[in-house]
C-alpha positions as CSV (number, residue, x, y, z in Angstrom):
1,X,0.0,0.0,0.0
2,X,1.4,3.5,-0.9
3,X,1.9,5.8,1.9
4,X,-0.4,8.4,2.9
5,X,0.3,11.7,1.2
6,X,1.9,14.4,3.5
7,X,0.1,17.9,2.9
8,X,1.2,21.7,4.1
9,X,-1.7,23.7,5.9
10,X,-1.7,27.6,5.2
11,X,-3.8,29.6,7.0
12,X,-3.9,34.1,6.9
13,X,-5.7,36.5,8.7
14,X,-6.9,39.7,6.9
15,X,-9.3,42.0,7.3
16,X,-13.1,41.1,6.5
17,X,-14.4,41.4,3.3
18,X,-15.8,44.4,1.7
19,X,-18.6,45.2,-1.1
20,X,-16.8,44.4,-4.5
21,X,-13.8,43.3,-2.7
22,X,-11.4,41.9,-5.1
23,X,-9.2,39.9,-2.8
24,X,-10.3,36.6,-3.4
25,X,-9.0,36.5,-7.2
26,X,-6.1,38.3,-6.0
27,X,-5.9,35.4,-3.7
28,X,-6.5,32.6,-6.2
29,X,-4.4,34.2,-9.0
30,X,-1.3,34.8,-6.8
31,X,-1.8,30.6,-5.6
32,X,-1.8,30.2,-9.4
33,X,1.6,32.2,-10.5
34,X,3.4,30.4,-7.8
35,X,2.1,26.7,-8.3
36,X,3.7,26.3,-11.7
37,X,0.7,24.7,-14.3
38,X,-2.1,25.0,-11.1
39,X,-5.5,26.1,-12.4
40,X,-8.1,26.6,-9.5
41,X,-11.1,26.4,-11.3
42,X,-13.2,23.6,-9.6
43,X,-15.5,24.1,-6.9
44,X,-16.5,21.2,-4.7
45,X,-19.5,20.0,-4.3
46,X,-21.6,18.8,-0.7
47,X,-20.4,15.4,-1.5
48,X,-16.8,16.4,-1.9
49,X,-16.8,15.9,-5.6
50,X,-15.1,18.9,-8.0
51,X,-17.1,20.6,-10.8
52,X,-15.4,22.1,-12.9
53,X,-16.8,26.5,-13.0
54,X,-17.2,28.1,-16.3
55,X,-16.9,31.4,-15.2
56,X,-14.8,31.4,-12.5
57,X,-14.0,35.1,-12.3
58,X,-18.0,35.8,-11.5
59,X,-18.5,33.3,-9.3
60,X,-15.6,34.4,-7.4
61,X,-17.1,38.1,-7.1
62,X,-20.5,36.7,-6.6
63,X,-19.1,34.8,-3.5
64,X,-16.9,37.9,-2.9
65,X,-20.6,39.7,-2.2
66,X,-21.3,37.0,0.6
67,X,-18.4,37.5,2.3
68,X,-16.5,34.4,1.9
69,X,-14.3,32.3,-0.4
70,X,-16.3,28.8,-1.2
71,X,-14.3,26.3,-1.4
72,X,-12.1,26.0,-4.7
73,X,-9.7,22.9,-6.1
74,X,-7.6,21.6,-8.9
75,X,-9.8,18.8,-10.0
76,X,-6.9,16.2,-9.7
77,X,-7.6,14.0,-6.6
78,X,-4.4,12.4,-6.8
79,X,-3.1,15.4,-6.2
80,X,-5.0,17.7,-4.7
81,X,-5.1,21.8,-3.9
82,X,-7.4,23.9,-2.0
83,X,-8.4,27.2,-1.0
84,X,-11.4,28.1,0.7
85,X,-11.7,31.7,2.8
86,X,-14.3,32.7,5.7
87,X,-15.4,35.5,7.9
88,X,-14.4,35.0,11.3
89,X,-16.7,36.8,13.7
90,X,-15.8,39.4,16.4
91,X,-16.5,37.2,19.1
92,X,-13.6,34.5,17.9
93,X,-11.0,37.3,17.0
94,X,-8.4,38.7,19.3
95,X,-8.5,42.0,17.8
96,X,-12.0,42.1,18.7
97,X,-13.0,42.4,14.9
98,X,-14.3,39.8,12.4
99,X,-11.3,38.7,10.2
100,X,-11.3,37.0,6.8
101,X,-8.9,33.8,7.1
102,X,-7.6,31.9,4.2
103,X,-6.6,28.0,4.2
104,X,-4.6,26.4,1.8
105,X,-4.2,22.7,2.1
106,X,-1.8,20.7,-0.8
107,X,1.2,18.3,-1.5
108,X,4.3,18.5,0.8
109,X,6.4,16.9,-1.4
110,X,9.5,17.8,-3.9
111,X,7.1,20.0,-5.9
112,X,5.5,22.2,-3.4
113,X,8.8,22.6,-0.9
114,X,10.8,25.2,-3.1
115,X,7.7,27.3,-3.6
116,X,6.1,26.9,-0.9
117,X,7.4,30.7,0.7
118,X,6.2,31.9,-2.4
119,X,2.9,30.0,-2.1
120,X,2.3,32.4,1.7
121,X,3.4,35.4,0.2
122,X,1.2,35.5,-2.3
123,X,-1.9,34.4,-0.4
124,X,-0.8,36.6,2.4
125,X,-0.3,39.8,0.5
126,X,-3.1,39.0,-1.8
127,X,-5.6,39.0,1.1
128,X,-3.7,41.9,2.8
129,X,-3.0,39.5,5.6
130,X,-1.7,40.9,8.8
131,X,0.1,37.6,9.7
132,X,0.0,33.7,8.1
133,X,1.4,30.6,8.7
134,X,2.9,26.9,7.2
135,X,2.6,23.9,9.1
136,X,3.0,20.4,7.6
137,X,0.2,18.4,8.4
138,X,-0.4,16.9,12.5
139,X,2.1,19.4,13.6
140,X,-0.1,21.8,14.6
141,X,-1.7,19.3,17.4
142,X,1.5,18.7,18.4
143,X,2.6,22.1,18.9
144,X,-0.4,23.2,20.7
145,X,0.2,20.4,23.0
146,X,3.9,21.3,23.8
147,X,3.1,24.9,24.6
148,X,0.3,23.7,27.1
149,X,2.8,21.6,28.8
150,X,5.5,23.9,29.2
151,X,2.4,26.5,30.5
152,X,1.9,24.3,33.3
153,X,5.6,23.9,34.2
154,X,7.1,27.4,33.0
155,X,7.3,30.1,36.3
156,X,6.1,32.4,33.0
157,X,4.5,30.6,31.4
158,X,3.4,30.7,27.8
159,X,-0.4,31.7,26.9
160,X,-2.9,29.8,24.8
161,X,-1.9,29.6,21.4
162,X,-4.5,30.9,18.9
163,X,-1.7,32.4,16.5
164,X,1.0,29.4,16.7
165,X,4.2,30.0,14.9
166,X,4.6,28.1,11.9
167,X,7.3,26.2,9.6
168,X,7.0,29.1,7.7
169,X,5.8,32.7,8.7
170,X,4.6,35.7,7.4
171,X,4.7,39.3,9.2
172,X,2.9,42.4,7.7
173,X,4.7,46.0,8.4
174,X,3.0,46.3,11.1
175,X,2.8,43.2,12.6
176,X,6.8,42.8,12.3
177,X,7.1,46.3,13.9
178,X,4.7,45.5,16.8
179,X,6.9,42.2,17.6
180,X,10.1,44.4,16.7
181,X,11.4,42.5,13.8
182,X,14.2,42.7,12.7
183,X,16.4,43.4,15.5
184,X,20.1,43.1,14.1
185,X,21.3,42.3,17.6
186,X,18.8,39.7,18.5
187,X,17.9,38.2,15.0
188,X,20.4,36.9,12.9
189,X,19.3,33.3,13.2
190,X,16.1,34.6,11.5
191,X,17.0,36.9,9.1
192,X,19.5,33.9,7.7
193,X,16.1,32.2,6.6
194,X,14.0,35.4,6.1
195,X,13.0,37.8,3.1
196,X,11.6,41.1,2.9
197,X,8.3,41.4,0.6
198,X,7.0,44.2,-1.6
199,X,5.0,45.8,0.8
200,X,7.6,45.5,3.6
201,X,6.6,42.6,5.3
202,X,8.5,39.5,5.9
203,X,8.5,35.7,5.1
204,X,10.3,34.2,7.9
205,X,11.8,30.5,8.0
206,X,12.4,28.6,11.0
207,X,14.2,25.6,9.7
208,X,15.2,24.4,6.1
209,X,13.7,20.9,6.2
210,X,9.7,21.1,6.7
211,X,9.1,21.6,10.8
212,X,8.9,18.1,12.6
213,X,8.5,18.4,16.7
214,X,10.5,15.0,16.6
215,X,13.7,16.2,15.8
216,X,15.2,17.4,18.6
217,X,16.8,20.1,16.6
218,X,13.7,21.6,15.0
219,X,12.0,22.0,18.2
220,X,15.5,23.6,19.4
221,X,14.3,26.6,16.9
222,X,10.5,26.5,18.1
223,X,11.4,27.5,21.3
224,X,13.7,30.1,20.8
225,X,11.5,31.0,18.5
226,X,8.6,31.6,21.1
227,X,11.3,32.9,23.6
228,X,12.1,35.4,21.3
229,X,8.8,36.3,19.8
230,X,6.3,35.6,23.5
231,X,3.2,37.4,22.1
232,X,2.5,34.5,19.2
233,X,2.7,32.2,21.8
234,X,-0.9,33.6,23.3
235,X,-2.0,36.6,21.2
236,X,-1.7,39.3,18.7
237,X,0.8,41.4,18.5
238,X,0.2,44.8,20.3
239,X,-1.2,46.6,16.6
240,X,-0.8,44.1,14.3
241,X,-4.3,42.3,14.5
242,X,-5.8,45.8,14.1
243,X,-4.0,46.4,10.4
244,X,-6.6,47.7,8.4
């Protein structure tokens, strides 16, 4: 039996959608330039079946009006890509405002690992995302649970961890001034693996291989990760949640 297909989860948090918002073909375009030959033009049925959309760009817009992002695919179930977007109400966001979050779910394989920086950047900045994350697939769990432990044993503990830090990580302006990235005397482990986008926010790397909590040197980099950046361990950064 072949083994079960690893996947990367990508997830952004933006502000809500407006009336004739054009974020969500921003959003699928930019998923399309960096997946070389990826064409999003399926939606997915109840069933979980694709059908293939005529007229993509109006449906897109139509669902735009609605407030979300249905859920779109490749067609290819052997190797699948998704993107689907919703409004997250005020009572479930930190910043005390609903928030449009993104997933992306597809292959973590030889394919998908050199673009996959290029994959959150565009999603991020296409959905004017104040901060976004990459996680291979179970890791998030895992991480969850580590940071609850050490909560119990740490004298300062860490908080709850509705923003976790991710294999890959992505910082608006404002959100990398708020956590004060870059710091050239604290941060040269992270700008090694770190670029600066066009809008001047940052795609930040935490380890070259994909992140796995069983290698003692990956999770080595987690936590000096959340020692050096405490508020993602339990909550938004002091303005960045707020970016309009």
């Amino acid at each position: 039996m072949a083994a079960e297909q690893r996947t990367f989860i990508l997830i952004t948090s933006a502000p809500a959608l407006a009336d004739e918002d054009e974020r969500p073909l921003a959003i699928v375009r930019g998923l399309e330039h960096t997946f070389p030959g990826l064409r999003l033009d399926w939606e997915v049925s109840k069933e979980g079946r694709p059908i293939p959309l005529s007229h993509r760009e109006a449906w897109l817009a139509a669902a735009a009006s609605r407030r979300k992002l249905p859920l779109l695919c490749n067609g290819d179930e052997r190797y699948p890509i998704t993107v689907f977007g919703f409004e997250k109400p005020v009572g479930l966001s930190p910043a005390g405002q609903s928030r449009l979050e993104i997933h992306v779910e597809a292959p973590l394989d030889s394919s998908s690992i050199p673009v996959v920086a290029n994959v959150l950047e565009a999603v991020a900045e296409g959905s004017r995302a104040s901060w976004g994350r990459v996680l291979p697939d179970g890791v998030g769990g895992k991480m969850a649970e580590l940071l609850r432990h050490r909560a119990r044993e740490d004298a300062a503990p860490l908080r709850g961890v509705p923003h976790p830090l991710g294999w890959l990580n992505y910082w608006s302006a404002a959100t990398a001034k708020a956590l004060g990235f870059p710091d050239p005397a604290r941060d040269a482990e992270w700008l090694a693996l770190a670029r600066r986008t066009a809008t001047g926010g940052w795609v930040l790397q935490m380890t070259t291989d994909p992140l796995d909590l069983d290698n003692p040197a990956h999770l080595a980099v987690l936590l000096r990760a959340y020692a050096r950046f405490p508020e993602m361990g339990g909550g938004p950064p002091h303005s960045g949640e707020n970016e309009a």
